[in-house]
C-alpha positions as CSV (number, residue, x, y, z in Angstrom):
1,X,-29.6,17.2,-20.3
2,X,-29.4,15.3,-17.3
3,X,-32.5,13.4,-17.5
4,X,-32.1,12.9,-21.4
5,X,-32.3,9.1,-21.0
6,X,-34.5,8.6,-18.2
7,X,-37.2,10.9,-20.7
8,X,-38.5,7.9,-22.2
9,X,-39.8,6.6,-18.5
10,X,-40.6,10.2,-17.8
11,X,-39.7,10.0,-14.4
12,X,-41.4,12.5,-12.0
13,X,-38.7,15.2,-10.2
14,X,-39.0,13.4,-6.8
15,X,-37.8,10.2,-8.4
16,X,-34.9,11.9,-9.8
17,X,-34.0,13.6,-6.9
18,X,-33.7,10.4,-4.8
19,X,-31.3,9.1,-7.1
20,X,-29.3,12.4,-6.7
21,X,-30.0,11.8,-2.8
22,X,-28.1,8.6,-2.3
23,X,-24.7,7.7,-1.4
24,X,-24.2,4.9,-4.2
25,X,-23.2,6.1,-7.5
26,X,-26.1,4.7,-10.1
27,X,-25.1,5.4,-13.8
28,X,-26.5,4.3,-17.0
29,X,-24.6,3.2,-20.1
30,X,-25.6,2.2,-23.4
31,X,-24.9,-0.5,-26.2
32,X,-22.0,1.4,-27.6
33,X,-21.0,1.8,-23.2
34,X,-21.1,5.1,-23.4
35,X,-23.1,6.9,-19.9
36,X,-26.7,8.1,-20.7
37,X,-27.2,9.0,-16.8
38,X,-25.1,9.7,-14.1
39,X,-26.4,10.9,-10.3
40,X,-24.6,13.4,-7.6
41,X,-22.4,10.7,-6.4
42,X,-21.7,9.1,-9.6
43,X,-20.4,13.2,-10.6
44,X,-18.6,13.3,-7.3
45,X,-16.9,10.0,-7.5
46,X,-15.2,11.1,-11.1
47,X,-15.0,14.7,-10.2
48,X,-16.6,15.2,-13.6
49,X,-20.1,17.2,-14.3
50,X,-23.0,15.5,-16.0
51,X,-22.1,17.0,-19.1
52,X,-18.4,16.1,-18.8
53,X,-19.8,12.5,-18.7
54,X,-22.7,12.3,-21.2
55,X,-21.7,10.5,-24.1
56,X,-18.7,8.9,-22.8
57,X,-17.1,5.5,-21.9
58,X,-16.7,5.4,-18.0
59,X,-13.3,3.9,-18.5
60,X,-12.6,7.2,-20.0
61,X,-12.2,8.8,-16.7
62,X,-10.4,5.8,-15.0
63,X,-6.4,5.0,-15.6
64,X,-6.4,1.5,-14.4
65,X,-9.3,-1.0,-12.9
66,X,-10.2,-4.3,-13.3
67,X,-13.6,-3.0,-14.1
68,X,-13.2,-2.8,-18.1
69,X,-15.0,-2.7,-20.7
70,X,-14.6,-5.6,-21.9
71,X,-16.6,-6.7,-19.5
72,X,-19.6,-4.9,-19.8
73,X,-19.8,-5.9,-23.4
74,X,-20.2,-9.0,-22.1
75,X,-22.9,-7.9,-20.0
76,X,-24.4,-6.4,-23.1
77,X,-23.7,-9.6,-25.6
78,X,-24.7,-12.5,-23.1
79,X,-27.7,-10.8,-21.3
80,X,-26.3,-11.1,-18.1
81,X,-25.4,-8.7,-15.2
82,X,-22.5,-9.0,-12.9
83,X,-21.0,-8.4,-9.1
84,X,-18.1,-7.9,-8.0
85,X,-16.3,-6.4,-4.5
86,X,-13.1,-4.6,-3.4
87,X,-12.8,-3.4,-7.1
88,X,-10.2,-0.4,-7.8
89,X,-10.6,2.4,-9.5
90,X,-7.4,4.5,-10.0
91,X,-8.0,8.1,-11.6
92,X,-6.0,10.0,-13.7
93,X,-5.1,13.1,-11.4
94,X,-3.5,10.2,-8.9
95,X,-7.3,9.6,-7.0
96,X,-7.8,5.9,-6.1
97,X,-11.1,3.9,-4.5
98,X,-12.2,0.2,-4.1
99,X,-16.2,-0.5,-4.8
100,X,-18.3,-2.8,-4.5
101,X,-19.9,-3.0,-8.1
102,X,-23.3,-4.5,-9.4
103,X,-24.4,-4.5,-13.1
104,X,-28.0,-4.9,-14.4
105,X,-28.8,-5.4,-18.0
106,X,-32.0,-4.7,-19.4
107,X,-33.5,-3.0,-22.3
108,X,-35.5,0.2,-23.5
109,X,-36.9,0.9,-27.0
110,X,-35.6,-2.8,-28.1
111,X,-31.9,-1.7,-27.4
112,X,-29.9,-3.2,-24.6
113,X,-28.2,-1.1,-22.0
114,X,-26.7,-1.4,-18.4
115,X,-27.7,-0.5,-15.2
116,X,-23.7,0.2,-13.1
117,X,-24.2,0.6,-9.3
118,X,-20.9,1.4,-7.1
119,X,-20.7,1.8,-3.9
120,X,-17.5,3.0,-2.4
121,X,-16.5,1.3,0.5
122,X,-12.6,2.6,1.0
123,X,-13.3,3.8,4.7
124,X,-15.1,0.6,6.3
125,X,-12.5,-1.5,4.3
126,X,-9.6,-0.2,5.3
127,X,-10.5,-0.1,9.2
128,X,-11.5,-3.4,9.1
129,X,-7.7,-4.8,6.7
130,X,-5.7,-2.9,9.3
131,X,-7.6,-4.3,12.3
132,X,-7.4,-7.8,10.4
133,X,-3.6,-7.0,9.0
134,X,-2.3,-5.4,12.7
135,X,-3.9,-8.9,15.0
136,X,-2.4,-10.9,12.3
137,X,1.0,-9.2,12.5
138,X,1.1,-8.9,16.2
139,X,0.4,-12.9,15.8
140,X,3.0,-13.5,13.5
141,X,6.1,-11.6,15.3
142,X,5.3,-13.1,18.4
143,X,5.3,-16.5,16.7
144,X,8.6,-15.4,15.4
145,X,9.6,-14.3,18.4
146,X,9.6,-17.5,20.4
147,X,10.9,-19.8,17.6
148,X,14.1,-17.1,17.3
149,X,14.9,-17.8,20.7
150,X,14.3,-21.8,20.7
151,X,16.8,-21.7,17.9
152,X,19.4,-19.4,19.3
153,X,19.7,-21.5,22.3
154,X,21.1,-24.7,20.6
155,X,22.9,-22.9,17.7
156,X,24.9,-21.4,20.7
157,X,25.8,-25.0,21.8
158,X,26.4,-26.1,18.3
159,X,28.9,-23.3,18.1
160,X,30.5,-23.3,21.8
161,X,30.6,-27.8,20.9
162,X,32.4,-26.9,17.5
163,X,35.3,-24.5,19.2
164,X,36.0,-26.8,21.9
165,X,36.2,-29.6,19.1
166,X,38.7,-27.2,16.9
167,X,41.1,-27.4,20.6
168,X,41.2,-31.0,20.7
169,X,42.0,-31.2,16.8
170,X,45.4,-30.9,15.2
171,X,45.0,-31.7,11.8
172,X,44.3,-28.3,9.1
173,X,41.7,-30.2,7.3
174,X,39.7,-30.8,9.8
175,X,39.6,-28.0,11.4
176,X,38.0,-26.5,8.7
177,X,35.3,-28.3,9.2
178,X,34.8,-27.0,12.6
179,X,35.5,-23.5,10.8
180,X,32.5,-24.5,8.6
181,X,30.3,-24.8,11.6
182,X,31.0,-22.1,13.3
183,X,30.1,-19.7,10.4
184,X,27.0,-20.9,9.4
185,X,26.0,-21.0,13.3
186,X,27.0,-17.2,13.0
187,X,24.7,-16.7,9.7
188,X,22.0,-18.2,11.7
189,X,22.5,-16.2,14.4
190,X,22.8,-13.4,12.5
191,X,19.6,-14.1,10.7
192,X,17.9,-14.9,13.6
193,X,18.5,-11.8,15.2
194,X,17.1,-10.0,12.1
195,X,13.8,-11.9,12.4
196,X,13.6,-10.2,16.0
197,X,13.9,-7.2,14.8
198,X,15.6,-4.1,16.4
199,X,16.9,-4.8,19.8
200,X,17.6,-1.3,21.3
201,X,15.4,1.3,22.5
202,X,14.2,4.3,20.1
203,X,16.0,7.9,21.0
204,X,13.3,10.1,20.2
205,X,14.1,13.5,19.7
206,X,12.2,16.7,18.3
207,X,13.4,16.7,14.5
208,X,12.5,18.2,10.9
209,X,10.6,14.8,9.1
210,X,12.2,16.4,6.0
211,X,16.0,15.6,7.2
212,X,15.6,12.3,7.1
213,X,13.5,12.1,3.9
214,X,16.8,14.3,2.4
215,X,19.3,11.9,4.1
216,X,17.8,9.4,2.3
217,X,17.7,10.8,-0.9
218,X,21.1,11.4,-1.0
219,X,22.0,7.8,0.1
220,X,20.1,6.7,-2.7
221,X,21.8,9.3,-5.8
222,X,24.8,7.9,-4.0
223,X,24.0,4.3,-5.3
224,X,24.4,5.2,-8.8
225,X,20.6,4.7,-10.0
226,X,20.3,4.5,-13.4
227,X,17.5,5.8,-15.3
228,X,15.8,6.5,-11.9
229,X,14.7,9.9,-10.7
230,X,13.5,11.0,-7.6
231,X,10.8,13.8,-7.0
232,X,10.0,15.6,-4.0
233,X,6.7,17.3,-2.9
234,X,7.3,18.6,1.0
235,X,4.7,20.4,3.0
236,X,6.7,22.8,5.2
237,X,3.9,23.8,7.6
238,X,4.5,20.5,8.9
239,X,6.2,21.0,12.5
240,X,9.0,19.3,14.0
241,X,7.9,15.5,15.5
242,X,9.3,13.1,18.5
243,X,11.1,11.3,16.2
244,X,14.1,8.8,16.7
245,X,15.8,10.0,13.1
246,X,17.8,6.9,12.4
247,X,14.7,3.8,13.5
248,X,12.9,6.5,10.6
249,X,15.3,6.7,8.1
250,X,15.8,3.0,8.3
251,X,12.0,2.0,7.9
252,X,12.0,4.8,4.9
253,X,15.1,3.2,3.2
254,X,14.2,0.1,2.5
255,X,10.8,0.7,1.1
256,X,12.4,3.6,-1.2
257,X,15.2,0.8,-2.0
258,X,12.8,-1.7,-2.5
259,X,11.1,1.1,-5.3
260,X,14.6,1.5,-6.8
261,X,15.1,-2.5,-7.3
262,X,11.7,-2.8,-9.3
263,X,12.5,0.6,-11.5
264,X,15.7,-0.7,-12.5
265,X,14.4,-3.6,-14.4
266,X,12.1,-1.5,-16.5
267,X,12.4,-0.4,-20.3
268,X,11.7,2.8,-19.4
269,X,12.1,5.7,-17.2
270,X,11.8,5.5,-13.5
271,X,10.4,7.7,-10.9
272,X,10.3,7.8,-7.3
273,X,8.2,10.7,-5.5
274,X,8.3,11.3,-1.8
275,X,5.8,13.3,-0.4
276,X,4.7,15.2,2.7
277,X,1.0,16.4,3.7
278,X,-0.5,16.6,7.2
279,X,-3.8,14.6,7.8
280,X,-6.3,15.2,10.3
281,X,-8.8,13.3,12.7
282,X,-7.2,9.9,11.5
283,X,-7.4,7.2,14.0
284,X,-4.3,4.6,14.2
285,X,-4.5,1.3,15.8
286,X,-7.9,1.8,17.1
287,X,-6.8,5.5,18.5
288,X,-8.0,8.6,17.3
289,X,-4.9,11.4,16.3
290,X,-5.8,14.9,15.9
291,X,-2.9,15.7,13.4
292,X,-1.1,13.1,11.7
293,X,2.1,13.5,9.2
294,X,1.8,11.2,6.1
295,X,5.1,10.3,4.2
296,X,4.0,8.9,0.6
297,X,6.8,6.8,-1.2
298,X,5.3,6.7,-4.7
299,X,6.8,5.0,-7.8
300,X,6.3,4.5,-11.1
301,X,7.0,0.3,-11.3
302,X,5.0,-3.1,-12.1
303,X,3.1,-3.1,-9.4
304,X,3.1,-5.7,-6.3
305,X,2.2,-9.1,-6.8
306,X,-1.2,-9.7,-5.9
307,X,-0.5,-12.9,-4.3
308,X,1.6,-11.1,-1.9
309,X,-0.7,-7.8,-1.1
310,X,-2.1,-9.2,2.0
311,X,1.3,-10.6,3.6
312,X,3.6,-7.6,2.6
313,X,4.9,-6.7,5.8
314,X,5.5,-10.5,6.7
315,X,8.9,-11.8,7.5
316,X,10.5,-13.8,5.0
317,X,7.8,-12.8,2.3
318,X,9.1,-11.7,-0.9
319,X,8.9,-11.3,-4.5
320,X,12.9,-11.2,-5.1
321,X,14.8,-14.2,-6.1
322,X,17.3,-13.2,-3.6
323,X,15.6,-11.2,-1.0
324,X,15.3,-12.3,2.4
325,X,11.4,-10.3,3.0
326,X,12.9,-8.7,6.1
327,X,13.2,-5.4,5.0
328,X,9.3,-4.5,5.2
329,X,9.1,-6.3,7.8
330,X,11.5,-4.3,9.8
331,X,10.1,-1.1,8.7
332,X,6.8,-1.9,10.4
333,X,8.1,-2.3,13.2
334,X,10.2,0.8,13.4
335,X,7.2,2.7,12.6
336,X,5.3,0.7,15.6
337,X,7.7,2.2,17.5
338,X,6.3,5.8,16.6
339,X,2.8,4.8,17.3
340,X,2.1,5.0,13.3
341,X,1.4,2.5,10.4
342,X,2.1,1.9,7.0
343,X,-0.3,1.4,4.1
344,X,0.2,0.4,0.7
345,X,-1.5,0.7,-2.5
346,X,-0.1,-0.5,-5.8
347,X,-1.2,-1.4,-9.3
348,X,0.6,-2.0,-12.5
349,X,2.3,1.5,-13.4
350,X,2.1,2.8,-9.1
351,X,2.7,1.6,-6.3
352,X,2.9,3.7,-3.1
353,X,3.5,3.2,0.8
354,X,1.9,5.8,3.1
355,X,3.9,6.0,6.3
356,X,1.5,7.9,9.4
357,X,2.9,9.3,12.2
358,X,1.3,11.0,15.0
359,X,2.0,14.9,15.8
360,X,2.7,15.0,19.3
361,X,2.3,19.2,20.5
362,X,5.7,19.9,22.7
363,X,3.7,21.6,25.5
364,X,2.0,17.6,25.8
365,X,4.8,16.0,26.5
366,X,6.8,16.0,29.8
């Protein structure tokens, strides 16, 4: 059954088994797009046997991609093939890839049919974004850095100027002017030192992960969500971590907050999921970890913006009419502060941050 279409050319074993032999998944699909032909990888890709996938559309066995079949129709109509890179494919059972995908039209037995070639390319991709994402980053906050402090040094003469003019001034009406200026130096300030970031020191002490993931569950059912629900999936082999609880719980917060804000503008039920697994051999920021703690925040909203995908974790970027885009941001850095990283994956219907934190064994560390 699994050479059914490729009969016709009566291809010898050896050929077939170098197709089964490469890396690349290499599938056929006919006029009506249904696969004809599907190698190893293309199986292990979609989890799916041959027979599982004869006779079927592939966007049967993917939940959301901008690889659709509307597009290989046009393939088939126009006569034309097509590339495309960094395309996602997100599976049903929660799975998600990106490809680099070529189609190839051409014909057998005067019917047309397509030639899909994809390549998955998740592993070199993402080493290269966070090597790109963490220089530009780094960039950024130190850019940050030394224009916070060129504009705390005058707002503090602005505001020391406009309390010695309040002394000199006895009419009411005019001191609130000086009032005026003194505030808004304060919000700048205040701003300002938000920008920087935190300012003290973590505290790192050996604590259950799962406490603060609880703490901030509660603080959230303590906001009176509506129509949001939130799920939780812990590992508890996970051991406890060199933590500084609050710099954690902070960093998680606002991304879960940020979850609750999209949810509650939907027309339908929400759901946040927070989940625990243990990862190992991952390498972070260019060094290799042995175990690793990943905390998934997963929910069930529109999806992030494409045009802001690449500058997330950038200050002042957001998608809120009245967000300031420090709250990311800030959780960054907190996790810097545990030697870890944040990723993020979202489409229309999910979106999920992947927090990774280093294991550190207690006999290690002095």
């Amino acid at each position: 059954m699994r050479d059914s279409f490729w009969g016709f050319v009566d291809l010898s074993d050896k050929i077939l088994a170098l197709l089964d032999s490469t890396a690349t998944a290499i599938l056929v699909v006919d006029e009506k797009l249904e696969i004809t032909y599907a190698n190893m990888a293309t199986q292990s890709l979609l989890e799916q046997s041959d027979k599982q996938l004869l006779g079927h559309s592939l966007t049967q066995f993917v939940s959301h991609s901008s690889f659709t079949e509307e597009r290989l129709q046009h393939a088939i109509s126009h006569n034309e093939g097509f590339s495309d890179s960094e395309v996602l494919f997100a599976f049903f059972d929660g799975r998600h890839i990106l490809g680099d995908v070529s189609v190839t039209r051409f014909e057998y037995d005067d019917s047309p049919a397509l030639l899909v070639e994809i390549k998955a390319i998740d592993q070199q991709k993402r080493i290269s974004q966070e090597s790109q994402q963490w220089a530009q980053q780094q960039a950024a906050r130190e850019l940050i850095r030394g224009l916070a402090h060129e504009i705390k040094n005058p707002l503090g003469g602005v505001r020391g100027a406009a309390q010695l003019l309040e002394k000199q001034l006895s009419n009411p009406l005019l001191k609130e002017f000086t009032q005026v200026i003194i505030e808004q130096s304060d919000r700048l300030t205040n701003l300002v030192d938000r920008l920087l970031g935190p300012n003290s020191l973590p505290h790192f002490r050996w604590s259950n992960i799962h406490q603060v993931l609880e703490k901030i569950r509660m603080l959230v059912l303590f906001d009176d969500i509506q129509d949001v629900a939130i799920q939780r999936d812990y590992d508890p082999s996970i051991p406890d971590m060199l933590i500084d609880q609050d710099m954690l719980q902070q960093a998680v917060l606002n991304i879960v907050r940020n979850s609750v804000q999209a949810l509650e503008k939907l027309d339908y039920p929400g759901e946040i999921s927070l989940k625990t697994r243990i990862k190992r051999q991952l390498t972070i920021h260019g060094v290799k970890h042995p175990l690793v703690v990943q905390v998934k925040i997963a929910d069930n909203g529109p999806g992030i913006p494409i045009e802001l995908k690449d500058t997330l974790f950038y200050p002042m970027v957001t998608g809120k009419a009245n967000g300031t885009g420090l709250g990311l941001s800030i959780a960054q850095t907190l996790v810097d502060h545990h030697k870890g990283k944040i990723d993020v994956e979202s489409w229309p219907g999910h979106t999920e941050f992947k927090i990774y934190l280093p294991i550190e064994k207690k006999e290690s560390v002095k």
